[in-house]
C-alpha positions as CSV (number, residue, x, y, z in Angstrom):
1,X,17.8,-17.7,-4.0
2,X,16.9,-19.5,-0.6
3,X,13.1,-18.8,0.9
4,X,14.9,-16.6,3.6
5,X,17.0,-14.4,1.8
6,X,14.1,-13.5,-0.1
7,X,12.1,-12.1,3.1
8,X,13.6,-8.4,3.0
9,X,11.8,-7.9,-0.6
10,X,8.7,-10.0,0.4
11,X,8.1,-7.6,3.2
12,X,8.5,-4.6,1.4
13,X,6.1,-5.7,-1.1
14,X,3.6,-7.0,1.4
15,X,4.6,-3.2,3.1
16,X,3.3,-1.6,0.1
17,X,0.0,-4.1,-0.2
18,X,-0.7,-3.1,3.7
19,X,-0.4,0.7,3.1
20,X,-2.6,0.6,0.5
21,X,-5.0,-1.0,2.2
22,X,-4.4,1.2,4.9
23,X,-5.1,4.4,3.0
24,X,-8.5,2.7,1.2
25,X,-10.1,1.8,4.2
26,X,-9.6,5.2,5.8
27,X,-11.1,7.5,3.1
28,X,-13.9,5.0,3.0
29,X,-14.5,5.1,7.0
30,X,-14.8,8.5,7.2
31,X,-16.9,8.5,3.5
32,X,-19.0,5.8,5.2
33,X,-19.5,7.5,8.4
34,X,-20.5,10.7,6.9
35,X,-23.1,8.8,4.8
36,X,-24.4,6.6,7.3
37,X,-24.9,9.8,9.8
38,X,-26.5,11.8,7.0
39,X,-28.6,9.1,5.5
40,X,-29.2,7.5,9.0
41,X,-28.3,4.5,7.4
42,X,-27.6,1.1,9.9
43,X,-25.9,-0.8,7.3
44,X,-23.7,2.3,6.0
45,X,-22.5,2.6,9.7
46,X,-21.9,-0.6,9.7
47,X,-19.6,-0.7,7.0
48,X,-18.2,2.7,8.4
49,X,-17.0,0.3,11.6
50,X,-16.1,-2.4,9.1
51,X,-13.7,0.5,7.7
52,X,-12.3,1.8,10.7
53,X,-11.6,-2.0,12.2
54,X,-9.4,-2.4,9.1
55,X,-7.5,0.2,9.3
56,X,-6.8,0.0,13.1
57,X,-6.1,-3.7,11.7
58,X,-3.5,-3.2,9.5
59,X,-1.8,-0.5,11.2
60,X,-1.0,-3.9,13.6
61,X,0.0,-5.2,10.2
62,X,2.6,-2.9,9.8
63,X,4.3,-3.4,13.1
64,X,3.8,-7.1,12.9
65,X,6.2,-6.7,9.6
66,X,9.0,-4.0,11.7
67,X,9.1,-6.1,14.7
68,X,8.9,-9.9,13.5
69,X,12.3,-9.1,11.5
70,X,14.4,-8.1,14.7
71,X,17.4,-9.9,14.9
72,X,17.8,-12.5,18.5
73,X,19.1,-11.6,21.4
74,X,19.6,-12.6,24.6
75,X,16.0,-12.0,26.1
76,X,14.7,-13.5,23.2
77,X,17.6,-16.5,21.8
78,X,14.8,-17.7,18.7
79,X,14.4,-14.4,17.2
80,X,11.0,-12.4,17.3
81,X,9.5,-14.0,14.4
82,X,6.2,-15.0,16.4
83,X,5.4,-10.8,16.7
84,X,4.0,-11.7,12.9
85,X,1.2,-14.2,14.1
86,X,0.8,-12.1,17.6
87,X,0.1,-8.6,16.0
88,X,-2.5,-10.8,13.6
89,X,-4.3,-12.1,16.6
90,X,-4.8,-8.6,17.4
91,X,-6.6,-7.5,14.4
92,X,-8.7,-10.8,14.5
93,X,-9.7,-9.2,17.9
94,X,-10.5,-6.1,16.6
95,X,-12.5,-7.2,13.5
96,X,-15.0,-9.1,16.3
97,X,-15.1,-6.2,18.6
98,X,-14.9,-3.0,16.8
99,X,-16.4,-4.7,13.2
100,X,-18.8,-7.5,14.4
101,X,-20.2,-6.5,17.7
102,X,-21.1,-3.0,16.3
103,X,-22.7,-4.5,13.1
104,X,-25.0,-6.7,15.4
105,X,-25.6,-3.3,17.9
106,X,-26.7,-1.6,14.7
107,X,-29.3,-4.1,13.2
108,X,-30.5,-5.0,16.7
109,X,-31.1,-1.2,16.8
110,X,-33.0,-0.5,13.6
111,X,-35.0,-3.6,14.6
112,X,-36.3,-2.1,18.2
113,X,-36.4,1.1,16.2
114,X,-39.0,0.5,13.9
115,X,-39.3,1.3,10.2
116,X,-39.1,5.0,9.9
117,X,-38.9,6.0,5.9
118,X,-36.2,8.7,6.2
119,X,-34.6,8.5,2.9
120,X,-33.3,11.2,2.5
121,X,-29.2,10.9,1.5
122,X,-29.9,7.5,0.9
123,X,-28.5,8.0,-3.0
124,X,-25.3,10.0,-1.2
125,X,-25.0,7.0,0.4
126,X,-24.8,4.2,-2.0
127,X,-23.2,6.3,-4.4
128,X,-20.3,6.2,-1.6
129,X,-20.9,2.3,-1.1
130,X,-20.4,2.2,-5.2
131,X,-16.9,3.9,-4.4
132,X,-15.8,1.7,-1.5
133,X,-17.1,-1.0,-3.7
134,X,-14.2,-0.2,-6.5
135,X,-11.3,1.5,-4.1
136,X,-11.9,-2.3,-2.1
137,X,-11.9,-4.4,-5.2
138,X,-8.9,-2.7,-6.6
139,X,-7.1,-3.0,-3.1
140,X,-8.4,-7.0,-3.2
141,X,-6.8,-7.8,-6.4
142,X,-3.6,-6.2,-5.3
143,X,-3.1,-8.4,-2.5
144,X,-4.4,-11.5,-5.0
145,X,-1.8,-10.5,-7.1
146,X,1.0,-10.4,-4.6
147,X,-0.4,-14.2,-3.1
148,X,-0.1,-15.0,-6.9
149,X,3.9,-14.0,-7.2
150,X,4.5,-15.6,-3.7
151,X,3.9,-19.1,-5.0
152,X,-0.4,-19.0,-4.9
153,X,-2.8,-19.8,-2.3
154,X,-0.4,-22.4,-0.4
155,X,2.5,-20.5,-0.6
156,X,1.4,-17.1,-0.4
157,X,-1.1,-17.3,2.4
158,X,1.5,-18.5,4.7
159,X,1.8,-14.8,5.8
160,X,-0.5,-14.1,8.5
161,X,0.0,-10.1,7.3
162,X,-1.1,-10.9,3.6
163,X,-3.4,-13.4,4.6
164,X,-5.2,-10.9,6.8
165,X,-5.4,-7.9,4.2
166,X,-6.7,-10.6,1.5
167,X,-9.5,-11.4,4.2
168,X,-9.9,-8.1,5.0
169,X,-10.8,-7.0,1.2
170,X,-13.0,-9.8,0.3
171,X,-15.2,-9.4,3.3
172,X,-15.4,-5.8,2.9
173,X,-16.1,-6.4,-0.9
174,X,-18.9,-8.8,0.3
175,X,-19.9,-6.3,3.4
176,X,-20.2,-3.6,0.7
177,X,-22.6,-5.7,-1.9
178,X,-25.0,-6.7,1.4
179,X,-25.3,-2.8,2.7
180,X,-26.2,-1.8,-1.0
181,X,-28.6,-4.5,-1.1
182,X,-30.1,-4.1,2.0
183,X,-30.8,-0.4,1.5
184,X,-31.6,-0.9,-2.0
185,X,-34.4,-3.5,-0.3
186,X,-35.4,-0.7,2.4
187,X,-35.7,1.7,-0.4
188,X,-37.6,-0.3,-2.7
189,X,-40.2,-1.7,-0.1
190,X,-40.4,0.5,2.8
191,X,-39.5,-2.0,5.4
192,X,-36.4,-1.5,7.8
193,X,-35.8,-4.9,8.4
194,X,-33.8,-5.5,5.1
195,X,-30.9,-2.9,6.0
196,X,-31.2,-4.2,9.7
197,X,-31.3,-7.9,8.4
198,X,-28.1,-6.5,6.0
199,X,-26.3,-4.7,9.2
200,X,-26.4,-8.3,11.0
201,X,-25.2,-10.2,8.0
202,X,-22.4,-8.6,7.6
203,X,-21.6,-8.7,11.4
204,X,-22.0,-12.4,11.0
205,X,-19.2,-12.4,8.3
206,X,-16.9,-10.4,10.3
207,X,-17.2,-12.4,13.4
208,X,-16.6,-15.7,11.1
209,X,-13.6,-14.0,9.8
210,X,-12.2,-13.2,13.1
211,X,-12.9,-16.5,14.6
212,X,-10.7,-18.0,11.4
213,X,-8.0,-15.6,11.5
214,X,-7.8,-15.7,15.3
215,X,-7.7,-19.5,14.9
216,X,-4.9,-19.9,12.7
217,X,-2.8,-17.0,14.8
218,X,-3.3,-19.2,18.0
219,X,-2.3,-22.4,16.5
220,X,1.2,-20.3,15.2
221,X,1.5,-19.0,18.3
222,X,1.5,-21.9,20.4
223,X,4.4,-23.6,18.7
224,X,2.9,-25.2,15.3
225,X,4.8,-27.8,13.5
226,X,6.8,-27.1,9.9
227,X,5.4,-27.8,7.2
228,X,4.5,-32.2,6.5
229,X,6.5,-32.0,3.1
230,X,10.0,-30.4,5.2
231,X,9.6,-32.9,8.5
232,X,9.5,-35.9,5.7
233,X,12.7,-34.5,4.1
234,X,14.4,-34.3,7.4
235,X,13.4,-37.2,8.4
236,X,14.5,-39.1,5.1
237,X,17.8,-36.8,4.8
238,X,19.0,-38.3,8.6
239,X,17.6,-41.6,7.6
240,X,19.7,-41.8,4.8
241,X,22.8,-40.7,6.9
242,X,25.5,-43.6,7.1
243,X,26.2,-42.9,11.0
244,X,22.6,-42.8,12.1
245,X,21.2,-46.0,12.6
246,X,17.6,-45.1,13.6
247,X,15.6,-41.7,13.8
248,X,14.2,-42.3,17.4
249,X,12.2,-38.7,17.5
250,X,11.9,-35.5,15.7
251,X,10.3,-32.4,16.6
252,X,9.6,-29.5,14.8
253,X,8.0,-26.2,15.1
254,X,7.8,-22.8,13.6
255,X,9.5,-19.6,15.0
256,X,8.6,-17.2,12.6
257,X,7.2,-16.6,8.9
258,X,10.0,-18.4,7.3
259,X,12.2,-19.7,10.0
260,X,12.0,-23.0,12.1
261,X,13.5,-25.1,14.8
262,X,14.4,-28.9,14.7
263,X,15.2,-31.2,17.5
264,X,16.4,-34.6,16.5
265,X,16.9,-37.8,18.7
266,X,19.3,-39.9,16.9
267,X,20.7,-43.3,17.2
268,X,24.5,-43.5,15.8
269,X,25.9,-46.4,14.4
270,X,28.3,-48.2,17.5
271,X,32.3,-47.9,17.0
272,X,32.4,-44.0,16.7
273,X,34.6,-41.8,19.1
274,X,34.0,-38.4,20.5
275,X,35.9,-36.8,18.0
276,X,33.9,-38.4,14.9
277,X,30.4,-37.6,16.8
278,X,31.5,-34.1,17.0
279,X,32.0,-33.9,13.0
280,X,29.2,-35.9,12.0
281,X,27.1,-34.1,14.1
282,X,28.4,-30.7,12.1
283,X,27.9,-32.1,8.8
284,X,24.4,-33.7,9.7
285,X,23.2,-29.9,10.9
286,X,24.7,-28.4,8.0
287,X,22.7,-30.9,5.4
288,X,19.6,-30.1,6.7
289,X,19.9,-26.3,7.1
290,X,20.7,-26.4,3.1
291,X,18.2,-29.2,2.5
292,X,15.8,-26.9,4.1
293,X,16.2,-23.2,4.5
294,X,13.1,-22.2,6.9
295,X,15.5,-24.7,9.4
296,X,17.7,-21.9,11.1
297,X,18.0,-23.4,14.9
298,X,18.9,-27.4,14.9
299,X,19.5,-29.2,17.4
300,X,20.7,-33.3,17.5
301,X,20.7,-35.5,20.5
302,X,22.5,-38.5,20.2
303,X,21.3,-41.9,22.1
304,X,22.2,-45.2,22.5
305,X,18.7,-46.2,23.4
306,X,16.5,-48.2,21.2
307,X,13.7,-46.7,19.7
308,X,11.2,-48.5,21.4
309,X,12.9,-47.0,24.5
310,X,13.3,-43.3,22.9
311,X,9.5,-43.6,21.8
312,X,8.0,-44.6,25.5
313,X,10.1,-41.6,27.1
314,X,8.7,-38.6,28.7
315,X,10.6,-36.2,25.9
316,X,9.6,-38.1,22.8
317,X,5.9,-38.5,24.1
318,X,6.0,-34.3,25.0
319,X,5.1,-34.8,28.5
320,X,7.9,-32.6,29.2
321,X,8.3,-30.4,26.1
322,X,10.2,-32.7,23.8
323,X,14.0,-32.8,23.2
């Protein structure tokens, strides 16, 4: 079964990972936030905002999975496949703002506040961490799982939707461990600064996260290339056509999770008439749609240039887009 028929059952699956996700961070906000309030705890609120910027996060997961999967139209002639790597801009956004920036308010905070020993709820408090702790753990290895079944790290991680909930765990299984520590620390010693040195760790790791989820959105956006092993097999599969005589350009570049466009510049063998263009020109589009199945929109231009030529021009340079 081709990569793309398989999308309507890798959705649902990554569906299910999302809404579980989804329904573990929001018990833990509002456990964390009840905590932190009662135990006046930076770090717990921390993780309370941690908690709530995850679930805002991946109820943009689960549009980014409705709308990436509409059909083209005539507004939109490529499809909506991009929605998927827009909607996971968005939740890199809201992990900085809503995760990071109020991590850093809170540590700044219990800095300038001083070190006053109100421990009291303290135990409620990582008692709740130890929960989040296991409800985030079990929700990580779900979404390992699922990367696992999807072909592993390379494969699997090509979803920006799963790719963000697996980020989204292991930070907030990481976040967790540093708020127990640090108000283990405060505990223990007496001295603020480790939970407020703990709150500002862990906005630290969400604003890292962000910046390499947000990163990897906007390069997707943008128009990013296929994958190096599929432009080498189009490029050798047109090669090895007996009509081409030279490959003068080709340009790739993702539309969606598993779909693609190629545009190929192509130099045909002299002696051919209209008519015989026409059909090689179907059989060459056909080969390379089944040779590789993310290739839904392709496009050949045929030239009598030489390649020298085709190389030096505007379009295969990409000063004006490419072909």
């Amino acid at each position: 079964m081709s990569r793309t028929k398989e999308a309507p059952n890798t959705d649902r699956r990554t569906r299910v990972t999302v809404l579980v996700a989804l329904t573990a961070n929001l018990v833990i906000a509002v456990a964390k936030a009840v905590g932190g309030i009662f135990a006046h705890s930076p770090a717990l609120l921390s993780e309370a905002a941690h908690s709530v910027a995850d679930s805002l996060n991946e109820v943009f997961l689960l549009a980014a999975l409705r709308r990436s999967r509409r059909p083209a139209d005539a507004r939109h002639p490529f499809g909506y496949g991009k929605e998927r790597f827009f909607w996971s801009l968005l939740a890199a956004v809201g992990i900085f703002v809503m995760g990071g920036c109020f991590s850093f308010f809170q540590g700044f905070e219990a800095l300038r506040g001083g070190g006053e020993e109100q421990f009291s709820g303290y135990v409620v408090g990582m008692i709740v961490l130890g929960v989040a702790f296991v409800a985030e753990g079990l929700s990580l290895v779900r979404a390992l799982r699922q990367v696992r079944r999807q072909g592993g790290l390379a494969s699997g991680m090509r979803d920006p939707a799963l790719r963000t909930v697996v980020a989204e765990d292991a930070t907030a299984v990481l976040g967790v461990t540093l708020a127990f520590a640090g108000m283990a620390l405060h505990m223990v010693t007496g001295q603020v600064v480790w939970e407020a040195s703990a709150s500002l760790a862990i906005g630290a790791l969400l604003v890292y996260v962000a910046y390499r989820l947000g990163r990897e959105a906007r390069d997707q956006l943008i128009g990013e290339a296929a994958d190096p092993e599929a432009d080498a097999r189009i490029r050798a599969l047109l090669a090895a056509q007996p009509e081409i005589d030279s490959v003068e350009a080709l340009f790739t570049m993702k539309t969606g999770l598993d779909t693609a466009l190629v545009a190929a510049r192509v130099d045909l063998v002299p002696g051919l008439d209209s008519e015989q263009v026409e059909e090689v020109a179907v059989r060459i589009k056909r080969a390379v749609g089944d040779e590789v199945d993310e290739a839904d929109q392709i496009f050949l231009d045929v030239t009598e240039r030489s390649a020298q030529e085709a190389y030096g021009s505007p379009a295969a340079t990409g000063e004006r887009g490419g072909a």
